[in-house]
N, C-alpha and C positions, 0 to 999 in steps of 0.2 A: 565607598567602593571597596570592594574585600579582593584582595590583589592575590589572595588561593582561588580564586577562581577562574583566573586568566590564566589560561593553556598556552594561546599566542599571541604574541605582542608586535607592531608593525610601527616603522620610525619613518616618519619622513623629515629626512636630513639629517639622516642617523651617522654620520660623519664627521660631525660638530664633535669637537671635545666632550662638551658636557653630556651630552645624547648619546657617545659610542660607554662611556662610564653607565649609564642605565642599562646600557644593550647590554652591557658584560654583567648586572647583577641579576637580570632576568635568565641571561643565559646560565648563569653559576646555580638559579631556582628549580633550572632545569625547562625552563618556556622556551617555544621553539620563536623563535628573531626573525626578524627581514626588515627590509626598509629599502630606502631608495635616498640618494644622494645624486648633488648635480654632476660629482665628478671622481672617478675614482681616487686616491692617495694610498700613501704609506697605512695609516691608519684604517681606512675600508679591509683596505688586504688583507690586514692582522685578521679583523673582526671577521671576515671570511673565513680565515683558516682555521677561527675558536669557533664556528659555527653557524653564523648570521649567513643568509641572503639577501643579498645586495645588488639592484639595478641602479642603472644611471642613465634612465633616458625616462622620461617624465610621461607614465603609461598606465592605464589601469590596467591594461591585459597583463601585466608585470607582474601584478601584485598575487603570489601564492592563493592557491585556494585554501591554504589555510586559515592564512587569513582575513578569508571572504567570508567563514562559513555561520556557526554559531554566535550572534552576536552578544551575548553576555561573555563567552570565553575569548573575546578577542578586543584587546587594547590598543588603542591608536594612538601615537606618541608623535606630536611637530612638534617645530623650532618655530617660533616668532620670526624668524627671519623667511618662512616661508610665504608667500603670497595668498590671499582667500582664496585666489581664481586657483592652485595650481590643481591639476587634474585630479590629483590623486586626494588631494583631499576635501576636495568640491565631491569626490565618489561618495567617500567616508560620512561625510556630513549628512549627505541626501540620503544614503541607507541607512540612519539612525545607529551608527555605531559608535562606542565611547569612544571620545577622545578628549586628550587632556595633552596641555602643556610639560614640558620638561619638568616645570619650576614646580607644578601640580603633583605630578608622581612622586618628585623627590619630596616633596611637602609630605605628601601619604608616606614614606619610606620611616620618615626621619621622626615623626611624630612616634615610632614602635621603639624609639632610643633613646639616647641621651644626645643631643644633636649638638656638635663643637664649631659653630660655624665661624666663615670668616669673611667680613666684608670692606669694603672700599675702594675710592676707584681705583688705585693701586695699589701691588702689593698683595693681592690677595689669592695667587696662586701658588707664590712662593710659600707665603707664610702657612696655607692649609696643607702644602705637602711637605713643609718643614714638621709640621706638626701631628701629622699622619706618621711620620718615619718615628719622629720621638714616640710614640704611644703603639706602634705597628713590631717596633726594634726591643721596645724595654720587656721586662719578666715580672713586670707592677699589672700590667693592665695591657686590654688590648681595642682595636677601633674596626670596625669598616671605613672608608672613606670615597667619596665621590668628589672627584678632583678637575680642575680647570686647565690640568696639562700631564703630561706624561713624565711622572717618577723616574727619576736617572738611577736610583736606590732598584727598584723592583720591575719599570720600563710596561708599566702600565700606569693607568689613570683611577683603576677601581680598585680598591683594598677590601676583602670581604675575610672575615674572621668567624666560624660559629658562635666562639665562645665572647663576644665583643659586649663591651657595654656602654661603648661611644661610638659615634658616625660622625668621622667629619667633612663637613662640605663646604664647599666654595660656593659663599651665597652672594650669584650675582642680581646688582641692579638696574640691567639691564632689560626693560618692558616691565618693572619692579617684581621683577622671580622673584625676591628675595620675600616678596611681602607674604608668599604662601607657608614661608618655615617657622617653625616653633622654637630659638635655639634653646638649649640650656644654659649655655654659655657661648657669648660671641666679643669678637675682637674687631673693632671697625679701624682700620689702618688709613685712612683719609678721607674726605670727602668734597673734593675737586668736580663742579661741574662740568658735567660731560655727559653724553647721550644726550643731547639737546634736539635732536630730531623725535625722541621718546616726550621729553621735561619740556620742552621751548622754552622755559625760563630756569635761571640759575639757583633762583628761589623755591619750587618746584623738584629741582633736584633734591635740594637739601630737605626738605619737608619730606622726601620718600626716607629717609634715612632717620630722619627724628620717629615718625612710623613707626619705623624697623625697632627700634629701641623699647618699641611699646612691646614686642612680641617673645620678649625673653620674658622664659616661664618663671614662677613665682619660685622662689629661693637658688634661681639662675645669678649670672654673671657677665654683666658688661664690662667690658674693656676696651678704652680707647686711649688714641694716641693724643696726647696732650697738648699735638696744635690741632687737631679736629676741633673746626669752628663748626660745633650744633651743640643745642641744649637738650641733652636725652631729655626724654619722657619715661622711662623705667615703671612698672609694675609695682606695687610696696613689696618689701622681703628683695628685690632683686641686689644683691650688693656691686659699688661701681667702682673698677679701677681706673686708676690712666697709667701710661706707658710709655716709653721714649728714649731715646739715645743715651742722655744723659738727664735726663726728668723723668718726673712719673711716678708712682707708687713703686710699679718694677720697672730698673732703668740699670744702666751700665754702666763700669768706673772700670777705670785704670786700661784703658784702651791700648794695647800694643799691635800697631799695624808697619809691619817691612819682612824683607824679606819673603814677599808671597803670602805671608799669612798674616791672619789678624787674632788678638787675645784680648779677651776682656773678663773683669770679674761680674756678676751679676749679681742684683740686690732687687733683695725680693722679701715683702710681708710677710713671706711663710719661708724664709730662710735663703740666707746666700750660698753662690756657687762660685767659687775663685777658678782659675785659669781656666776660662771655656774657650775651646779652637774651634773660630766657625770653619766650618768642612768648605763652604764655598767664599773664597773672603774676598767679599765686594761689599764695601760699607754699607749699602742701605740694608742689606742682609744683619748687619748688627741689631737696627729698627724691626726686621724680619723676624730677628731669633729670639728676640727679649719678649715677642706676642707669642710668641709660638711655645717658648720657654714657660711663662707664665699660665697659657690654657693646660699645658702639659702641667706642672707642679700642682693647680688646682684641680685638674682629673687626676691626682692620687700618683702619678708617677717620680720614681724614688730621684733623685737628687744623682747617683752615681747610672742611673739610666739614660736623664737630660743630656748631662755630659758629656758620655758614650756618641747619644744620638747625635748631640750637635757635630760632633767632631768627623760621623761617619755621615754624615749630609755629602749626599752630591748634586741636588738642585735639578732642575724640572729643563726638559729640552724648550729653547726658545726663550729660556732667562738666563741672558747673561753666558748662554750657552756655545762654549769653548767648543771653536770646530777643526782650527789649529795654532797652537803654542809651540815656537820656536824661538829663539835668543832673537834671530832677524826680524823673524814675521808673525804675525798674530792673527786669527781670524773667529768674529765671532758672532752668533745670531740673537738677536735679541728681542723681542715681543713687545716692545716700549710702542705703544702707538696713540699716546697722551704728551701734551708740551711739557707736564711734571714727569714724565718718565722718561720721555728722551732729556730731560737737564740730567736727571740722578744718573742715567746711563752714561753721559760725558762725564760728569765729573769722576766717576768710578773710575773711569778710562784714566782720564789725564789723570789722576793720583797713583793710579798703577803705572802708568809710563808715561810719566812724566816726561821723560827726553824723549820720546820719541813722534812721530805726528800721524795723527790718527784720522781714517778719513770713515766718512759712513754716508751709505748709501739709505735713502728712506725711501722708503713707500707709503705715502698718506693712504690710511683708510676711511673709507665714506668721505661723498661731496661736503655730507652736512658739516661733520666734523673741521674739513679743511676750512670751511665760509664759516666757522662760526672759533676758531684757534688760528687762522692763517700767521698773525703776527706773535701769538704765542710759541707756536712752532720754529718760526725763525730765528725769534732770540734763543732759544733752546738749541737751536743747531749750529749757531753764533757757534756756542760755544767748540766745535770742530774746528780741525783744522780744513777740512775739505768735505763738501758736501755734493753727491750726487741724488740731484733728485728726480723719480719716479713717478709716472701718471699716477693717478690716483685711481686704487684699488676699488670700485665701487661696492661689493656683496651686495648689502638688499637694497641699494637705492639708483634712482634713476640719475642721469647727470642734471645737474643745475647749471641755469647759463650762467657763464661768465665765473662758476668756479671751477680752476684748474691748478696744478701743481706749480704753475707760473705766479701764484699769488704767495708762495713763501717763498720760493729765488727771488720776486723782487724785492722782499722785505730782510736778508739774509746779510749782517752785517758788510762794509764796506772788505774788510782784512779777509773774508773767506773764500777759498778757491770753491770755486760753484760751476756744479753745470747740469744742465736736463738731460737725459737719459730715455728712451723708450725701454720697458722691460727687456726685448730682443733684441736689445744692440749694446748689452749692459755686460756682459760674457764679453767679448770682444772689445770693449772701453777697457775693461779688467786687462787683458791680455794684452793690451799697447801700452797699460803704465805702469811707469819704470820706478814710480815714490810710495807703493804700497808698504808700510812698516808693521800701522795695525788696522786693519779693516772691521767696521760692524754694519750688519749689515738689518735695518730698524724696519719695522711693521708688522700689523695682524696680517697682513693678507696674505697672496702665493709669493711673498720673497723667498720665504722660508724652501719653496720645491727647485730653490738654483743651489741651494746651500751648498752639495756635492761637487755640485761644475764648478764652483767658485772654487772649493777646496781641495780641487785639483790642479784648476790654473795657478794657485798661490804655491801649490807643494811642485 
Protein backbone atom coordinates (compact mmCIF):
# COMPACT_ATOMS: atom_id res chain seq x y z
CA UNK A 1 0.00 0.00 0.00
CA UNK A 2 1.75 3.36 -0.83
CA UNK A 3 0.59 5.70 2.11
CA UNK A 4 1.26 9.08 -0.65
CA UNK A 5 -1.83 8.20 -1.63
CA UNK A 6 -4.03 8.52 1.22
CA UNK A 7 -5.49 12.05 1.54
CA UNK A 8 -7.75 10.85 4.49
CA UNK A 9 -7.30 8.71 7.10
CA UNK A 10 -10.30 7.51 9.70
CA UNK A 11 -9.53 5.79 13.26
CA UNK A 12 -12.00 3.87 14.97
CA UNK A 13 -10.82 4.23 18.54
CA UNK A 14 -8.67 6.77 17.81
CA UNK A 15 -8.23 7.44 21.43
CA UNK A 16 -6.08 4.51 22.48
CA UNK A 17 -2.59 5.65 23.04
CA UNK A 18 -1.05 3.87 20.41
CA UNK A 19 -3.94 5.06 17.59
CA UNK A 20 -4.05 8.87 18.77
CA UNK A 21 0.40 8.59 18.06
CA UNK A 22 -0.67 7.44 14.17
CA UNK A 23 -3.48 10.26 14.27
CA UNK A 24 -0.77 12.90 15.00
CA UNK A 25 1.80 11.38 12.22
CA UNK A 26 -0.71 11.51 9.55
CA UNK A 27 -1.79 14.63 10.68
CA UNK A 28 2.03 16.24 10.73
CA UNK A 29 1.74 14.49 6.56
CA UNK A 30 -0.60 16.75 6.30
CA UNK A 31 -3.92 14.02 5.79
CA UNK A 32 -7.13 15.34 6.96
CA UNK A 33 -8.05 12.71 10.58
CA UNK A 34 -11.36 11.81 12.16
CA UNK A 35 -12.35 8.89 13.99
CA UNK A 36 -14.65 8.07 16.48
CA UNK A 37 -13.90 6.84 20.20
CA UNK A 38 -16.39 5.33 22.81
CA UNK A 39 -15.82 8.21 25.10
CA UNK A 40 -14.29 11.64 25.13
CA UNK A 41 -10.75 12.40 27.49
CA UNK A 42 -8.03 14.47 27.98
CA UNK A 43 -6.39 13.17 25.10
CA UNK A 44 -9.40 13.31 22.31
CA UNK A 45 -9.42 17.10 23.20
CA UNK A 46 -5.76 17.59 22.41
CA UNK A 47 -6.25 15.70 19.22
CA UNK A 48 -9.22 18.05 18.46
CA UNK A 49 -7.58 20.96 18.98
CA UNK A 50 -4.28 19.67 16.57
CA UNK A 51 -7.00 18.92 14.01
CA UNK A 52 -8.72 15.43 14.03
CA UNK A 53 -12.60 14.96 14.06
CA UNK A 54 -13.92 13.10 16.62
CA UNK A 55 -17.39 11.56 17.38
CA UNK A 56 -18.43 9.50 20.38
CA UNK A 57 -21.43 7.92 19.72
CA UNK A 58 -21.10 4.71 17.56
CA UNK A 59 -22.92 6.25 13.95
CA UNK A 60 -22.20 5.95 10.43
CA UNK A 61 -23.92 9.23 9.68
CA UNK A 62 -20.88 10.50 11.92
CA UNK A 63 -18.54 9.61 9.82
CA UNK A 64 -17.15 12.79 7.34
CA UNK A 65 -17.88 12.71 3.85
CA UNK A 66 -14.43 12.71 3.51
CA UNK A 67 -13.96 10.01 4.50
CA UNK A 68 -16.72 8.27 2.52
CA UNK A 69 -15.56 9.39 -0.77
CA UNK A 70 -12.75 8.00 -2.91
CA UNK A 71 -11.83 4.70 -1.94
CA UNK A 72 -8.20 4.44 -2.69
CA UNK A 73 -7.48 7.94 -1.00
CA UNK A 74 -9.02 6.86 2.08
CA UNK A 75 -7.54 4.72 5.15
CA UNK A 76 -9.26 3.02 7.63
CA UNK A 77 -7.48 2.46 10.93
CA UNK A 78 -9.26 0.04 14.18
CA UNK A 79 -8.02 -1.14 17.37
CA UNK A 80 -8.46 -4.87 18.06
CA UNK A 81 -10.16 -3.91 20.88
CA UNK A 82 -13.05 -2.87 18.70
CA UNK A 83 -15.83 -5.40 18.04
CA UNK A 84 -16.64 -7.07 14.23
CA UNK A 85 -20.23 -6.01 14.79
CA UNK A 86 -19.40 -2.27 15.63
CA UNK A 87 -21.31 -0.18 13.08
CA UNK A 88 -18.77 1.80 11.81
CA UNK A 89 -16.74 -0.73 10.76
CA UNK A 90 -19.24 -3.46 9.52
CA UNK A 91 -19.88 0.06 7.12
CA UNK A 92 -16.06 0.06 6.08
CA UNK A 93 -15.87 -3.54 5.57
CA UNK A 94 -18.95 -3.96 3.25
CA UNK A 95 -17.95 -0.72 0.96
CA UNK A 96 -14.72 -2.39 0.28
CA UNK A 97 -12.49 0.17 1.84
CA UNK A 98 -8.96 -0.35 3.09
CA UNK A 99 -8.35 -1.12 6.40
CA UNK A 100 -5.73 -2.15 8.51
CA UNK A 101 -4.85 -2.65 12.05
CA UNK A 102 -2.79 -0.19 14.10
CA UNK A 103 0.16 -2.78 14.22
CA UNK A 104 -0.20 -2.96 10.17
CA UNK A 105 0.32 0.74 9.44
CA UNK A 106 3.00 1.22 11.91
CA UNK A 107 4.57 -2.02 10.30
CA UNK A 108 4.35 0.12 6.74
CA UNK A 109 5.66 3.35 8.72
CA UNK A 110 8.65 1.72 10.31
CA UNK A 111 9.84 -0.50 7.52
CA UNK A 112 10.85 3.31 5.61
CA UNK A 113 13.62 3.45 8.72
CA UNK A 114 15.74 2.10 10.89
CA UNK A 115 13.09 0.78 13.41
CA UNK A 116 14.39 0.92 17.46
CA UNK A 117 11.71 -1.21 18.98
CA UNK A 118 10.92 -2.23 22.42
CA UNK A 119 9.21 -5.20 23.67
CA UNK A 120 7.85 -7.11 26.84
CA UNK A 121 5.38 -7.46 29.08
CA UNK A 122 6.69 -4.84 31.09
CA UNK A 123 8.54 -2.16 30.92
CA UNK A 124 8.16 -1.31 27.64
CA UNK A 125 6.77 2.13 27.63
CA UNK A 126 9.14 3.60 29.85
CA UNK A 127 11.96 2.17 28.37
CA UNK A 128 10.80 3.39 24.44
CA UNK A 129 10.26 6.92 25.81
CA UNK A 130 13.44 6.85 27.71
CA UNK A 131 14.97 6.14 24.61
CA UNK A 132 13.19 8.42 22.30
CA UNK A 133 14.31 11.52 24.82
CA UNK A 134 18.08 10.11 24.73
CA UNK A 135 18.13 10.18 20.59
CA UNK A 136 15.29 13.13 20.36
CA UNK A 137 17.70 15.55 23.13
CA UNK A 138 21.29 14.50 21.92
CA UNK A 139 23.23 16.58 18.68
CA UNK A 140 24.59 12.74 17.44
CA UNK A 141 21.41 11.71 15.91
CA UNK A 142 17.99 12.06 15.74
CA UNK A 143 14.34 9.69 15.83
CA UNK A 144 10.69 9.79 15.15
CA UNK A 145 9.01 7.82 17.81
CA UNK A 146 5.53 6.19 18.30
CA UNK A 147 5.15 5.80 21.92
CA UNK A 148 2.72 3.74 24.43
CA UNK A 149 2.19 6.93 26.73
CA UNK A 150 2.53 10.57 26.87
CA UNK A 151 6.22 12.14 27.18
CA UNK A 152 6.54 14.29 30.34
CA UNK A 153 9.86 15.65 28.45
CA UNK A 154 7.86 17.00 25.26
CA UNK A 155 3.79 16.00 26.60
CA UNK A 156 2.97 14.17 23.64
CA UNK A 157 3.27 10.50 22.34
CA UNK A 158 4.51 11.09 18.77
CA UNK A 159 8.15 12.52 18.08
CA UNK A 160 8.49 13.27 14.34
CA UNK A 161 11.96 14.60 13.03
CA UNK A 162 12.52 15.30 9.17
CA UNK A 163 15.98 14.83 9.41
CA UNK A 164 15.46 11.32 11.58
CA UNK A 165 17.11 8.10 10.80
CA UNK A 166 15.51 6.03 13.74
CA UNK A 167 11.75 5.39 14.64
CA UNK A 168 11.22 4.15 17.84
CA UNK A 169 8.37 2.24 18.89
CA UNK A 170 6.70 0.46 21.43
CA UNK A 171 6.16 -2.98 20.05
CA UNK A 172 3.24 -4.31 21.71
CA UNK A 173 2.15 -7.96 22.06
CA UNK A 174 -0.91 -7.69 22.45
CA UNK A 175 -3.24 -9.62 19.37
CA UNK A 176 0.69 -10.22 18.42
CA UNK A 177 1.03 -6.29 16.86
CA UNK A 178 4.33 -6.81 17.32
CA UNK A 179 4.71 -9.59 14.70
CA UNK A 180 3.93 -6.98 11.74
CA UNK A 181 7.47 -4.77 12.60
CA UNK A 182 10.82 -5.25 11.11
CA UNK A 183 13.19 -3.90 14.06
CA UNK A 184 16.67 -3.02 13.41
CA UNK A 185 17.25 -3.29 16.78
CA UNK A 186 15.00 -4.40 19.71
CA UNK A 187 15.15 -4.75 23.45
CA UNK A 188 12.83 -7.43 24.94
CA UNK A 189 12.62 -6.33 28.72
CA UNK A 190 10.43 -9.49 30.01
CA UNK A 191 8.39 -12.03 28.96
CA UNK A 192 5.69 -12.83 31.78
CA UNK A 193 2.52 -14.42 30.51
CA UNK A 194 -0.19 -12.30 30.06
CA UNK A 195 -2.95 -11.51 27.55
CA UNK A 196 -4.12 -14.99 28.01
CA UNK A 197 -7.56 -14.26 26.55
CA UNK A 198 -5.37 -13.57 23.14
CA UNK A 199 -2.44 -16.77 24.06
CA UNK A 200 -4.96 -19.20 26.24
CA UNK A 201 -1.67 -20.83 27.06
CA UNK A 202 1.42 -19.57 28.68
CA UNK A 203 3.37 -21.41 26.24
CA UNK A 204 1.78 -19.71 23.34
CA UNK A 205 2.73 -16.53 24.71
CA UNK A 206 6.15 -17.18 24.83
CA UNK A 207 6.32 -18.77 21.29
CA UNK A 208 4.93 -15.21 20.12
CA UNK A 209 7.94 -13.68 21.33
CA UNK A 210 10.57 -16.28 20.17
CA UNK A 211 8.71 -15.26 16.65
CA UNK A 212 9.44 -11.88 17.33
CA UNK A 213 13.12 -12.63 17.57
CA UNK A 214 13.03 -14.09 14.06
CA UNK A 215 12.07 -10.65 12.64
CA UNK A 216 15.12 -8.51 13.47
CA UNK A 217 16.76 -7.54 10.14
CA UNK A 218 19.91 -8.97 9.10
CA UNK A 219 22.95 -7.03 10.76
CA UNK A 220 20.18 -5.84 13.40
CA UNK A 221 20.36 -6.19 17.30
CA UNK A 222 18.80 -8.09 19.98
CA UNK A 223 18.77 -7.23 23.28
CA UNK A 224 17.43 -8.91 26.27
CA UNK A 225 17.30 -8.95 29.76
CA UNK A 226 19.17 -11.66 31.16
CA UNK A 227 16.34 -13.38 33.08
CA UNK A 228 14.05 -13.38 29.97
CA UNK A 229 13.41 -17.09 29.97
CA UNK A 230 13.04 -17.73 25.86
CA UNK A 231 15.59 -19.07 23.50
CA UNK A 232 15.77 -16.44 20.52
CA UNK A 233 15.60 -17.56 17.10
CA UNK A 234 17.68 -14.50 15.51
CA UNK A 235 18.48 -14.25 11.75
CA UNK A 236 22.39 -15.11 10.90
CA UNK A 237 24.46 -11.55 10.93
CA UNK A 238 21.92 -10.51 13.88
CA UNK A 239 24.32 -9.82 17.00
CA UNK A 240 22.67 -10.67 20.57
CA UNK A 241 23.07 -8.79 23.78
CA UNK A 242 21.84 -9.43 27.30
CA UNK A 243 21.23 -6.71 29.85
CA UNK A 244 20.48 -6.23 33.52
CA UNK A 245 20.85 -4.60 36.80
CA UNK A 246 23.84 -5.89 37.66
CA UNK A 247 24.45 -8.72 34.60
CA UNK A 248 24.45 -8.65 31.24
CA UNK A 249 26.78 -7.58 28.61
CA UNK A 250 25.44 -3.91 29.54
CA UNK A 251 24.77 -3.81 33.16
CA UNK A 252 25.27 -1.26 36.21
CA UNK A 253 27.80 -0.97 39.06
CA UNK A 254 28.38 1.12 41.92
CA UNK A 255 24.61 1.80 42.60
CA UNK A 256 24.22 5.07 44.88
CA UNK A 257 20.49 5.26 45.79
CA UNK A 258 19.38 8.04 48.94
CA UNK A 259 18.63 10.92 49.34
CA UNK A 260 15.85 11.03 46.32
CA UNK A 261 18.16 10.12 43.77
CA UNK A 262 19.87 7.24 42.48
CA UNK A 263 23.60 7.02 40.71
CA UNK A 264 25.07 4.34 38.90
CA UNK A 265 28.16 3.77 36.75
CA UNK A 266 27.36 1.84 33.44
CA UNK A 267 29.35 -0.83 31.58
CA UNK A 268 28.95 -1.35 28.35
CA UNK A 269 30.93 -3.32 25.26
CA UNK A 270 31.28 -0.03 23.42
CA UNK A 271 32.55 1.85 26.53
CA UNK A 272 31.56 3.05 29.92
CA UNK A 273 29.72 5.92 31.35
CA UNK A 274 30.49 6.67 35.32
CA UNK A 275 28.04 8.88 37.34
CA UNK A 276 24.71 8.51 35.43
CA UNK A 277 21.64 10.35 37.42
CA UNK A 278 18.60 8.60 36.46
CA UNK A 279 16.28 11.78 36.14
CA UNK A 280 13.32 9.69 37.43
CA UNK A 281 14.92 7.34 40.44
CA UNK A 282 12.66 4.47 40.98
CA UNK A 283 14.92 1.34 40.82
CA UNK A 284 13.34 -0.59 38.16
CA UNK A 285 14.07 2.50 35.88
CA UNK A 286 17.97 1.55 36.57
CA UNK A 287 16.74 -2.01 34.36
CA UNK A 288 14.86 0.82 32.17
CA UNK A 289 17.88 2.95 31.58
CA UNK A 290 20.77 0.42 31.10
CA UNK A 291 18.18 -0.83 27.65
CA UNK A 292 17.43 2.30 26.66
CA UNK A 293 21.23 3.39 27.46
CA UNK A 294 22.53 0.68 25.39
CA UNK A 295 19.97 0.86 21.98
CA UNK A 296 20.93 4.68 22.37
CA UNK A 297 25.17 4.04 22.47
CA UNK A 298 24.61 1.41 19.47
CA UNK A 299 22.36 3.98 17.26
CA UNK A 300 25.64 6.16 17.29
CA UNK A 301 24.72 8.46 20.10
CA UNK A 302 27.79 10.22 21.95
CA UNK A 303 28.54 9.05 25.57
CA UNK A 304 28.19 12.93 27.03
CA UNK A 305 24.60 12.96 25.04
CA UNK A 306 23.45 9.50 27.24
CA UNK A 307 24.35 11.20 30.15
CA UNK A 308 22.65 14.55 29.59
CA UNK A 309 19.65 12.64 28.47
CA UNK A 310 19.34 10.37 31.30
CA UNK A 311 19.76 12.98 33.79
CA UNK A 312 16.97 15.36 32.05
CA UNK A 313 14.47 12.24 31.82
CA UNK A 314 11.14 13.10 33.42
CA UNK A 315 9.25 9.80 32.64
CA UNK A 316 5.85 9.20 30.83
CA UNK A 317 2.42 10.14 32.69
CA UNK A 318 0.76 7.06 34.35
CA UNK A 319 4.39 5.56 35.33
CA UNK A 320 5.20 5.93 38.55
CA UNK A 321 3.65 9.36 37.85
CA UNK A 322 3.99 11.84 40.87
CA UNK A 323 0.78 13.78 41.30
CA UNK A 324 1.73 15.15 44.69
CA UNK A 325 4.97 15.22 46.80
CA UNK A 326 4.98 16.65 50.22
CA UNK A 327 7.38 15.82 53.49
CA UNK A 328 3.52 14.54 54.85
CA UNK A 329 1.71 13.25 51.91
CA UNK A 330 2.41 11.51 48.71
CA UNK A 331 0.38 10.75 45.83
CA UNK A 332 0.82 8.86 42.75
CA UNK A 333 -0.60 7.21 39.51
CA UNK A 334 0.61 4.30 38.30
CA UNK A 335 -0.05 2.08 35.07
CA UNK A 336 1.15 -1.46 36.73
CA UNK A 337 -1.87 -3.64 35.85
CA UNK A 338 0.30 -6.99 35.77
CA UNK A 339 1.11 -9.07 39.40
CA UNK A 340 5.03 -8.39 38.18
CA UNK A 341 4.25 -4.69 37.95
CA UNK A 342 2.21 -4.03 40.87
CA UNK A 343 5.26 -6.26 43.09
CA UNK A 344 8.04 -3.65 41.26
CA UNK A 345 5.59 -0.68 42.12
CA UNK A 346 5.52 -1.72 46.02
CA UNK A 347 8.80 -2.31 46.42
CA UNK A 348 9.92 1.10 44.79
CA UNK A 349 7.51 2.54 47.26
CA UNK A 350 8.59 0.97 50.42
CA UNK A 351 12.33 1.64 49.48
CA UNK A 352 11.54 5.24 48.99
CA UNK A 353 9.56 5.55 52.30
CA UNK A 354 10.31 3.19 54.11
CA UNK A 355 8.85 4.73 57.27
CA UNK A 356 6.02 5.68 56.21
CA UNK A 357 2.69 3.33 55.22
CA UNK A 358 1.48 3.32 51.93
CA UNK A 359 -1.84 2.31 50.86
CA UNK A 360 -3.09 1.77 46.91
CA UNK A 361 -6.12 1.46 45.54
CA UNK A 362 -6.23 -1.04 42.35
CA UNK A 363 -8.47 -1.38 39.65
CA UNK A 364 -8.28 -4.90 37.92
CA UNK A 365 -8.29 -4.74 34.36
CA UNK A 366 -10.16 -7.35 32.14
CA UNK A 367 -12.30 -10.41 33.69
CA UNK A 368 -9.78 -12.72 31.89
CA UNK A 369 -6.85 -11.17 33.40
CA UNK A 370 -8.34 -11.16 37.01
CA UNK A 371 -9.59 -15.39 36.70
CA UNK A 372 -6.45 -16.18 35.11
CA UNK A 373 -3.62 -13.75 38.02
CA UNK A 374 -6.25 -13.59 40.85
CA UNK A 375 -3.77 -15.15 43.49
CA UNK A 376 -0.85 -13.46 41.68
CA UNK A 377 -2.25 -10.17 42.34
CA UNK A 378 -2.83 -10.64 45.82
CA UNK A 379 0.44 -11.59 46.85
CA UNK A 380 1.68 -8.56 44.86
CA UNK A 381 -0.65 -6.38 46.95
CA UNK A 382 0.45 -8.28 50.19
CA UNK A 383 3.09 -6.57 49.83
CA UNK A 384 0.96 -2.83 50.95
CA UNK A 385 0.13 -1.82 53.72
CA UNK A 386 -3.48 -1.22 52.70
CA UNK A 387 -5.31 -2.22 49.93
CA UNK A 388 -8.64 -0.75 48.30
CA UNK A 389 -9.90 -2.73 45.92
CA UNK A 390 -12.07 -1.78 42.74
CA UNK A 391 -14.64 -3.61 40.33
CA UNK A 392 -12.91 -4.57 37.74
CA UNK A 393 -12.57 -2.51 34.73
CA UNK A 394 -13.79 -4.68 31.87
CA UNK A 395 -12.66 -2.59 28.20
CA UNK A 396 -13.26 -5.27 25.38
CA UNK A 397 -14.60 -8.00 27.44
CA UNK A 398 -17.77 -9.32 28.64
CA UNK A 399 -18.14 -10.27 32.51
CA UNK A 400 -17.45 -14.03 33.30
CA UNK A 401 -19.43 -15.65 36.14
CA UNK A 402 -18.14 -15.82 39.16
CA UNK A 403 -14.99 -13.58 38.34
CA UNK A 404 -15.06 -10.41 40.50
CA UNK A 405 -12.64 -8.19 42.36
CA UNK A 406 -13.70 -10.41 45.46
CA UNK A 407 -11.37 -13.07 44.29
CA UNK A 408 -8.07 -11.11 45.17
CA UNK A 409 -9.52 -9.54 48.64
CA UNK A 410 -10.01 -13.07 49.58
CA UNK A 411 -6.78 -14.09 48.69
CA UNK A 412 -4.95 -10.77 50.15
CA UNK A 413 -2.55 -11.67 52.95
CA UNK A 414 -3.97 -11.98 56.65
CA UNK A 415 -1.74 -8.44 58.08
CA UNK A 416 -3.36 -6.22 55.23
CA UNK A 417 -6.02 -3.46 55.91
CA UNK A 418 -8.40 -4.45 52.85
CA UNK A 419 -11.58 -3.19 51.66
CA UNK A 420 -13.94 -3.07 48.40
CA UNK A 421 -14.69 0.00 46.99
CA UNK A 422 -17.24 0.89 44.04
CA UNK A 423 -15.49 3.46 41.72
CA UNK A 424 -18.23 6.17 43.00
CA UNK A 425 -17.86 5.90 46.44
CA UNK A 426 -14.07 5.84 46.26
CA UNK A 427 -13.78 10.13 46.50
CA UNK A 428 -15.61 9.95 49.63
CA UNK A 429 -13.71 6.70 51.26
CA UNK A 430 -10.63 9.12 50.37
CA UNK A 431 -12.15 12.00 52.25
CA UNK A 432 -13.12 10.18 55.66
CA UNK A 433 -9.50 8.76 55.97
CA UNK A 434 -7.60 10.16 58.46
CA UNK A 435 -4.01 7.38 57.65
CA UNK A 436 -3.43 8.65 54.06
CA UNK A 437 0.69 9.22 54.08
CA UNK A 438 1.48 7.77 50.63
CA UNK A 439 -1.24 6.94 48.28
CA UNK A 440 -0.91 5.11 44.59
CA UNK A 441 -3.39 4.74 42.88
CA UNK A 442 -2.79 1.13 40.19
CA UNK A 443 -4.49 0.21 36.86
CA UNK A 444 -4.98 0.48 32.84
CA UNK A 445 -8.33 1.46 33.13
CA UNK A 446 -10.40 5.09 33.99
CA UNK A 447 -8.53 5.22 37.63
CA UNK A 448 -6.47 7.34 36.14
CA UNK A 449 -9.87 10.15 35.08
CA UNK A 450 -10.15 10.60 39.36
CA UNK A 451 -6.46 11.49 39.52
CA UNK A 452 -7.46 15.40 40.06
CA UNK A 453 -10.30 14.89 42.59
CA UNK A 454 -7.96 12.59 44.45
CA UNK A 455 -5.39 15.46 44.22
CA UNK A 456 -7.27 17.84 45.54
CA UNK A 457 -8.79 16.02 48.45
CA UNK A 458 -5.10 14.97 49.44
CA UNK A 459 -3.86 18.94 49.09
Amino acid sequence: MDLEQVKSVYFIGIGGIGMSAIARYFMAKGKRVAGYDRSPSELTARLETEGAEIHYHESVEQIPAYCRGDHDSVLVIYTPAIPETHAELVYFTNQGFQLMKRAQVLGLITRAEKALCVAGTHGKTTTSTMLAHLIHQSESCKCDAFLGGISKNYGTNCLLDKDSDYVVVEADEFDRSFHHLQPFMTVITSAEPDHLDIYHTPEAYIESFVHYTTLVRQGGYLIMHHKVSLTPSPAPGVKVYTYGREEGDFHAGNIRIGGGEIWFDYHSPLGDIYDVNLGVPVSINIDNGIAAMAMAQLAGVSDEDIKRGMATFRGVDRRFDFKLKRTDKVYLSDYAHHPSEIRQSALSLKELYAEKRITAVFQPHLYSRTRDFYQEFAESLSLFDEVILLDIYPARELPIPGVTSQLIYDHLDAGVIKTMCRKDELLDLLKAHDGLEVLVTLGAGDIEDMAQDITRILE
